[in-house]
C-alpha positions as CSV (number, residue, x, y, z in Angstrom):
1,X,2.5,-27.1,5.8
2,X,6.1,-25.7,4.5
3,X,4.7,-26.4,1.1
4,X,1.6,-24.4,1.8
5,X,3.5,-21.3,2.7
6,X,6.0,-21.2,0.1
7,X,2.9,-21.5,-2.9
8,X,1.2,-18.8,-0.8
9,X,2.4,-15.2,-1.6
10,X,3.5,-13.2,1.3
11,X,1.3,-10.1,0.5
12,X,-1.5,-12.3,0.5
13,X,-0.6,-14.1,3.5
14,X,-0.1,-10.4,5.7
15,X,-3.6,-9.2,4.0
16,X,-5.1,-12.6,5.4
17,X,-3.9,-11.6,9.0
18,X,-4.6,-8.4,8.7
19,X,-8.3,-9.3,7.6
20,X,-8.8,-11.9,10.4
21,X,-7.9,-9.7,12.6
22,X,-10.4,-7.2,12.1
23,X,-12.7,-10.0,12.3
24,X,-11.5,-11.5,15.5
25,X,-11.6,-7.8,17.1
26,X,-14.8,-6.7,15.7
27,X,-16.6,-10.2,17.0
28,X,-15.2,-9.2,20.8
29,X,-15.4,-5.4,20.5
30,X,-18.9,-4.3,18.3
31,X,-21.9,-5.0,17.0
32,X,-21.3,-3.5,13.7
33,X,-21.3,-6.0,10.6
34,X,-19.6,-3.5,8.4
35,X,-16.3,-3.9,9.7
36,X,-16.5,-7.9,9.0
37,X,-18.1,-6.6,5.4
38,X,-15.0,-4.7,5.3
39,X,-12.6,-7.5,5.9
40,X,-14.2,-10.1,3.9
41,X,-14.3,-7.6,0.9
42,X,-10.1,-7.5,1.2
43,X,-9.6,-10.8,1.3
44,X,-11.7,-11.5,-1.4
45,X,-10.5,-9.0,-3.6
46,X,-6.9,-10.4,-2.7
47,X,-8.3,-13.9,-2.9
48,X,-9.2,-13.1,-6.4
49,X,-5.7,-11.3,-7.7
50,X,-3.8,-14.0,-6.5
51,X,-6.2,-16.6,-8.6
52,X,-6.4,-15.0,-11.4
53,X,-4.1,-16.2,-14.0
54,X,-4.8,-20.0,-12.7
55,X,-8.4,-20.2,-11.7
56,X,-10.3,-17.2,-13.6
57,X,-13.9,-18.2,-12.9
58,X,-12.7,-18.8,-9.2
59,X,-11.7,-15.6,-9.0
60,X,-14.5,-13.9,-10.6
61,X,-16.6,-15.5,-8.4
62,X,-14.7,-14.2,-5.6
63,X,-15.1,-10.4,-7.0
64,X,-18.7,-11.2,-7.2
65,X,-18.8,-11.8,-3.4
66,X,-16.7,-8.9,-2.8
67,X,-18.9,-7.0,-4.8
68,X,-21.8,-8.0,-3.2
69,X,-19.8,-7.1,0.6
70,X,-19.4,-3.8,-0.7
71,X,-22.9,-3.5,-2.1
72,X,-23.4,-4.0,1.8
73,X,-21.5,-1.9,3.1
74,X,-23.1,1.2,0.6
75,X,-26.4,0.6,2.3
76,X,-25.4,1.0,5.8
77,X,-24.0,4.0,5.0
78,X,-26.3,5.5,3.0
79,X,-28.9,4.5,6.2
80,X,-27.0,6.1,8.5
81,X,-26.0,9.5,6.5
């Protein structure tokens, strides 16, 4: 476990929280999916920078699910506007 937090940037660990969080909250608060869209599209994007340079098709594929959260997110907004 000590090994797994000292690989593990800290930025990415405090984006993590932050992102499960809004997960965790949204499950007991709303309804709304786009706040979970929201929080899976950071982590993924951070998922992705902190691959990068080791795992590049990883991380693409990671963008490509962020991509595809955010694609999401667009068209419940553009419904609702």
């Amino acid at each position: 476990m000590k090994q797994l937090f000292q690989k593990t940037p800290l930025w990415f660990l405090l984006i993590w929280i932050v992102g499960f969080m809004m997960i965790v909250f949204n499950s007991f608060q709303s309804n709304s999916g786009t706040i979970n869209l929201l929080a899976l599209f950071i982590i993924n994007v951070a998922n992705a920078i902190r691959i990068w340079k080791n795992e590049r098709s990883l991380a693409i594929t990671f963008l490509v699910v962020a991509a595809l959260c955010l694609a999401y997110i667009f068209k419940y907004f553009y419904r609702y506007v």
